[in-house]
N, C-alpha and C positions, 0 to 999 in steps of 0.2 A: 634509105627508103623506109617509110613506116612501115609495122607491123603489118597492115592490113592490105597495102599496096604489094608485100611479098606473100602472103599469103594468097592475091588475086592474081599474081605472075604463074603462083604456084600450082591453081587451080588447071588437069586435066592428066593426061597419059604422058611418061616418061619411059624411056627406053634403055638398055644399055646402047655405046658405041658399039663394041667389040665384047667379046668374050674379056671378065676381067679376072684377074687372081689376086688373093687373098692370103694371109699368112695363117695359119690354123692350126693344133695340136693334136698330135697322135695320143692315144691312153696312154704312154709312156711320158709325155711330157713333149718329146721331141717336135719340131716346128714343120709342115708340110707346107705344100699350095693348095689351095682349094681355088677352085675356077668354076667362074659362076655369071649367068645375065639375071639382069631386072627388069622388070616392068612394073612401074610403081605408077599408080592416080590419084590424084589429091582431090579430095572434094571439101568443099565449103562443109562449113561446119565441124573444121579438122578431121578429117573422117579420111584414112587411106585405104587403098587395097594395095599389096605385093605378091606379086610373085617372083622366085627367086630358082632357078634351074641350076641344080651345080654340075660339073662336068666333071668326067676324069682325065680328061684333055684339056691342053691348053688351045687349040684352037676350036673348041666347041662343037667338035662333031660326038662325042660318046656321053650321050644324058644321063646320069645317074638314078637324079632325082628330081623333084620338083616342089617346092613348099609356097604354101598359100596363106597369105596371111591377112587380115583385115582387122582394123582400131581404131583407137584416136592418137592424137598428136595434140602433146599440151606445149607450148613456148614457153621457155623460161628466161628469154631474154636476150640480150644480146651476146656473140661471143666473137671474143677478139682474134681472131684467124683473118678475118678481111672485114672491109665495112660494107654494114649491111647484113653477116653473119647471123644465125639466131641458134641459139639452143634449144635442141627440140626432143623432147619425151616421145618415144613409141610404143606404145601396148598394144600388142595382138588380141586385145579382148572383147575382138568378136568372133575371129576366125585364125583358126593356127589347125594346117593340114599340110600332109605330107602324104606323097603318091613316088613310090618307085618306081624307075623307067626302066632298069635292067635286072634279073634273075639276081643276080649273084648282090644285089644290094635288097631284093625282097627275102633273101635267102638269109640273111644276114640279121634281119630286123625280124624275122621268125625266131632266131637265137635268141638277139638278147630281148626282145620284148614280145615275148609270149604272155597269152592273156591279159589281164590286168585293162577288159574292159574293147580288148582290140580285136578284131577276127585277122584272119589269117592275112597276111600281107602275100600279094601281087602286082606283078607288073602293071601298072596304069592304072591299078584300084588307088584311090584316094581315101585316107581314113585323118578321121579327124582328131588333133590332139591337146587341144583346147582343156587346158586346167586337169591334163592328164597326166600319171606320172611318163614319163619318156627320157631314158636313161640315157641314149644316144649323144642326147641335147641337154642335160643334166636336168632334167625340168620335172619337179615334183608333184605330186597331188594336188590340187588347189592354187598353184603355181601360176599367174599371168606373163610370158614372157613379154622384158621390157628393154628397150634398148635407150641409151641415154649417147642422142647425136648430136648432128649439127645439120642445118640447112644453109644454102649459100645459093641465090639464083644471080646468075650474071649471063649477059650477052647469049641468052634464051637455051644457056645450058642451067642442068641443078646438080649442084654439088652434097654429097654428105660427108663425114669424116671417113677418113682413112683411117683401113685397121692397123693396129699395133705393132709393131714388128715382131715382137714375141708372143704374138695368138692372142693378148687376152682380148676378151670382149668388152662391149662398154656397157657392164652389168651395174657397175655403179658410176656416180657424179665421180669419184675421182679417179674413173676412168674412161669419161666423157673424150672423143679426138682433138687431135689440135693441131691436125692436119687436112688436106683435102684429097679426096679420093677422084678417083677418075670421074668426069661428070656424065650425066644421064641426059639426053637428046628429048626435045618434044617430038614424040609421035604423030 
């Protein structure tokens, strides 16, 4: 399928199936689950919005948190996982916000990110961290958070890469997936 045929496939609101998990690391190093939905929309002109709810359950009833993200999406061409695959650039550099949904995780981001530009974190307040530094997430001062994926639309589901099995992120090209992740449903 050309570029531009997946890119119109691409165009509107995607969902999670199910509550999915995720491989992630503790400060220690060691490997956890992290469990989480999406709701991601593609608009013309590469333009998405995401949100991403993570849970501390795996069947999705205990909200943690919530993170809102909004960019572009650059293609960098094709990628050989299936045909039709594309590599796809994310930058959050319009919108990257985070909202607590439970005490003991507002409680938590009072510790380690006090000040430094933030008011006081609470449940269901949304603050925004957009080119902030935010230790959490390792993300510095002046910082765009960028993720290096993959797109895959097939039989009206959308696919992106599966995480790592050892937590890392896909912060650079040479750790772009080369797998597929559970697919995301039209809304």
């Amino acid at each position: 399928m050309p570029i531009e045929e997946i890119k119109a496939a691409l165009v509107g609101r995607w969902v999670s199936l199910a509550t999915e998990v995720r491989p992630s690391k503790n400060p220690d190093g060691t490997l956890k689950p992290f469990f989480l939905t999406r709701n991601f929309v593609y608009h013309p002109e590469d333009r998405f919005e995401l949100t991403v709810v993570n849970y501390a359950d795996d069947f999705g009833k205990v909200p943690v948190m919530s993170l809102d993200l909004a960019g572009t999406m650059t293609w960098r061409g094709e990628h050989p996982i299936a045909p039709g695959a594309q590599k796809v650039d994310f930058a959050a550099d319009g919108t990257y916000a985070v909202t607590p949904l439970v005490q003991g995780f507002a409680d938590l981001l009072n510790r380690v990110v006090a000040g430094g530009g933030y008011g006081r974190w609470e449940v269901g307040a949304k603050q925004d961290i957009l080119r902030k530094p935010f230790p959490p997430f390792a993300l510095t001062e002046g910082q765009v958070f960028k993720e290096y994926d993959l797109v895959y639309v097939a039989r009206e589901l959308l696919f992106w890469g599966a995480r790592h099995i050892d937590g890392r992120g896909f912060d650079t090209e040479a750790n772009r997936p080369t797998n597929l992740q559970i697919p995301l449903v039209r809304s």
